[in-house]
N, C-alpha and C positions, 0 to 999 in steps of 0.2 A: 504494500500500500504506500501511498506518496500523500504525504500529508503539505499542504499548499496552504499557507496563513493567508488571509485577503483581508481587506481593509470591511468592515462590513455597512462599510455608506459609499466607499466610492472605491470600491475592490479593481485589481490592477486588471485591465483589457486581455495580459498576455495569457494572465493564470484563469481568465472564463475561456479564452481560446482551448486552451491546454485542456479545459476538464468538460466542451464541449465536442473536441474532437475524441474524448476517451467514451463520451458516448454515441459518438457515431460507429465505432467500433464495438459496439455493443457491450461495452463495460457498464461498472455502476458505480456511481460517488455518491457520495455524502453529502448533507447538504444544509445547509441555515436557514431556518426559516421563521418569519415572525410568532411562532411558537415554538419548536422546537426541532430538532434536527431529524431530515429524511431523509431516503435511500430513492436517487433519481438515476431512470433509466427511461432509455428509450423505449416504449409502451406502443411501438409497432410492432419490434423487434421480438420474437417471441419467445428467444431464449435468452437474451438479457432479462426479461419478465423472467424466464423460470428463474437467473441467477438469483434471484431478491427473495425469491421465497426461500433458495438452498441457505442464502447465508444469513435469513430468519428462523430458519427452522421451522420455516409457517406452513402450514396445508393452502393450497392455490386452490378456498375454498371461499375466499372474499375478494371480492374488486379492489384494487389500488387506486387510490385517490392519485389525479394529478392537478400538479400547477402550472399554469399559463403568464405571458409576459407580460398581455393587455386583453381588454376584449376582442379586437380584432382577431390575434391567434386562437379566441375559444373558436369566434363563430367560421374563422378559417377549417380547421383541423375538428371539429365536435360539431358545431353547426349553429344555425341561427337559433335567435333567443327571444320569446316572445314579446310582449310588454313588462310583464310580469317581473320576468327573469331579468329583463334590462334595467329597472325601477331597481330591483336588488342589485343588480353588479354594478350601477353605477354610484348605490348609496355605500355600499360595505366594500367593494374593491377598492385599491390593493386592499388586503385584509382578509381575518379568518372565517370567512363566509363560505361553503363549499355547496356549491349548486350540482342538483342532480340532473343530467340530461339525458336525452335520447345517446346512446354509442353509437359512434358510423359502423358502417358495415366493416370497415378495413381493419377497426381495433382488433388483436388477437384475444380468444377466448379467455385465457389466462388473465390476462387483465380487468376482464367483465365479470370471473367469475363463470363467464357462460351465461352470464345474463343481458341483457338488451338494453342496460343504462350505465353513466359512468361521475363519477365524481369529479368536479371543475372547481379550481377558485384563481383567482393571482393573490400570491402573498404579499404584505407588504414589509420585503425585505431586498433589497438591491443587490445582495449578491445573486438569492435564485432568481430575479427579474434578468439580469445580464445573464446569467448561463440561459435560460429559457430562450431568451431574445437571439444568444450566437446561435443557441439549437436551433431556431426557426422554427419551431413546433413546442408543444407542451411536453410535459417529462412527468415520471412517476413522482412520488413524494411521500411513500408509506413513511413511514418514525423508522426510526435506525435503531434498532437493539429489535435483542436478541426475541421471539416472540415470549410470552408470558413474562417478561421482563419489565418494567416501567421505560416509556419513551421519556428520552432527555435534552436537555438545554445544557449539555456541555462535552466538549469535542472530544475530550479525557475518556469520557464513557464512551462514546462511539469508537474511539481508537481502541480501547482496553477489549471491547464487545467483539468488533466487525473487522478488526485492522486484517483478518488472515482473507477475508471475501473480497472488501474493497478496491478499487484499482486507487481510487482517488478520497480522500476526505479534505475541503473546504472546510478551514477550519477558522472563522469569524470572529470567535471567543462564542463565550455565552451567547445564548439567545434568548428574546425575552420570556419566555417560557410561558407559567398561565395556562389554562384551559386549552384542549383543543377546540382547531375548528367546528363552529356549528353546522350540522349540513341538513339540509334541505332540498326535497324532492318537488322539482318543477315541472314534473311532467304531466301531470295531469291537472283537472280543472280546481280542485282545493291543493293548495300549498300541504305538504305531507311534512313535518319534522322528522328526520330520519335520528340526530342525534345531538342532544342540547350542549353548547359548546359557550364559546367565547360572545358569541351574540347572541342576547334576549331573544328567546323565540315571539316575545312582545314586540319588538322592537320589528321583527322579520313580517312580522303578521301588519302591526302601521303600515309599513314602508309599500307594502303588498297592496292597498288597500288604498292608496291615493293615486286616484286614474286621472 
């Protein structure tokens, strides 16, 4: 593993190059994110997906959440977004908001789950904004450790945890840690809480609600 220190507000251009071409390569890094650190990989790719579960330990029996650079790259790569879903992304993005949407057809199963939707948010954290942005596409974003293990906010844990999987760990310092993402399911005609997080599911429900 190659551990890459980056500034975590204005992280060096060469070191998002470096750890977006380790994902074009189908590897998987480590990542900062305004809650806590994830395991991003390319979520075409469908044995970079299997690496994330090998080096969790996890059953590839839940969908991986991923994160995007703006909205443009969701409605690019995942699809367009209704009223609904755009009132949300544009009150709660960057930020720990995770919308549920339709999956394209190209996502591989492994990342779905096998299921017909997929988890969406842009964090607001600048280092995964720029690795997202040189990917040109969205990237995985599961919590990094080990499964049944607590997800963490410090780069110590993820090296100690994942250092023998990893190709790459972005290491930012701490991250602000807090709650995970709240997510919510967009796909149908009432708003669905899938899992109460960082934002009020009150707050998701107002913002929903002003047409």
């Amino acid at each position: 593993m190659t551990r890459v220190v980056v500034d975590p507000v204005q992280p060096d251009p060469m070191a998002i190059a470096r750890a977006a071409a380790t994902l074009r390569e189908g590897g998987v890094v480590a990542i900062p994110t305004d809650t806590l650190y994830g395991l991003a990989a390319d979520p075409w790719n469908p044995a970079a997906v299997a690496r994330i579960f090998a080096i969790k330990g996890r059953e590839d029996d839940r969908a991986l959440p991923l994160v995007a650079a703006n909205v443009g790259q969701v409605t690019r790569w995942i699809g367009e977004m209704d009223g609904v879903a755009n009132r949300l992304a544009e009150r709660f993005w960057p930020g720990p908001l995770t919308l549920v949407m339709r999956a394209p057809a190209e996502l591989p199963s492994n990342v779905t789950a096998g299921g017909v939707t997929i988890g969406i948010r842009v964090p607001a954290h600048a280092v995964t904004l720029a690795l997202c942005a040189a990917f040109e596409r969205p990237i995985t974003a599961t919590s990094a450790n080990i499964s049944g293990q607590p997800a963490t906010d410090r780069p110590d844990v993820v090296a100690e945890q994942l250092s023998r999987g990893l190709d790459v760990l972005l290491d930012a310092g701490t991250t602000p840690g807090g709650p995970a993402s709240t997510i919510v399911d967009v796909t149908q005609t009432e708003l669905r809480l899938i899992r109460a997080g960082a934002v009020s599911w009150e707050d998701v429900k107002r913002c929903a609600q002003r047409g």
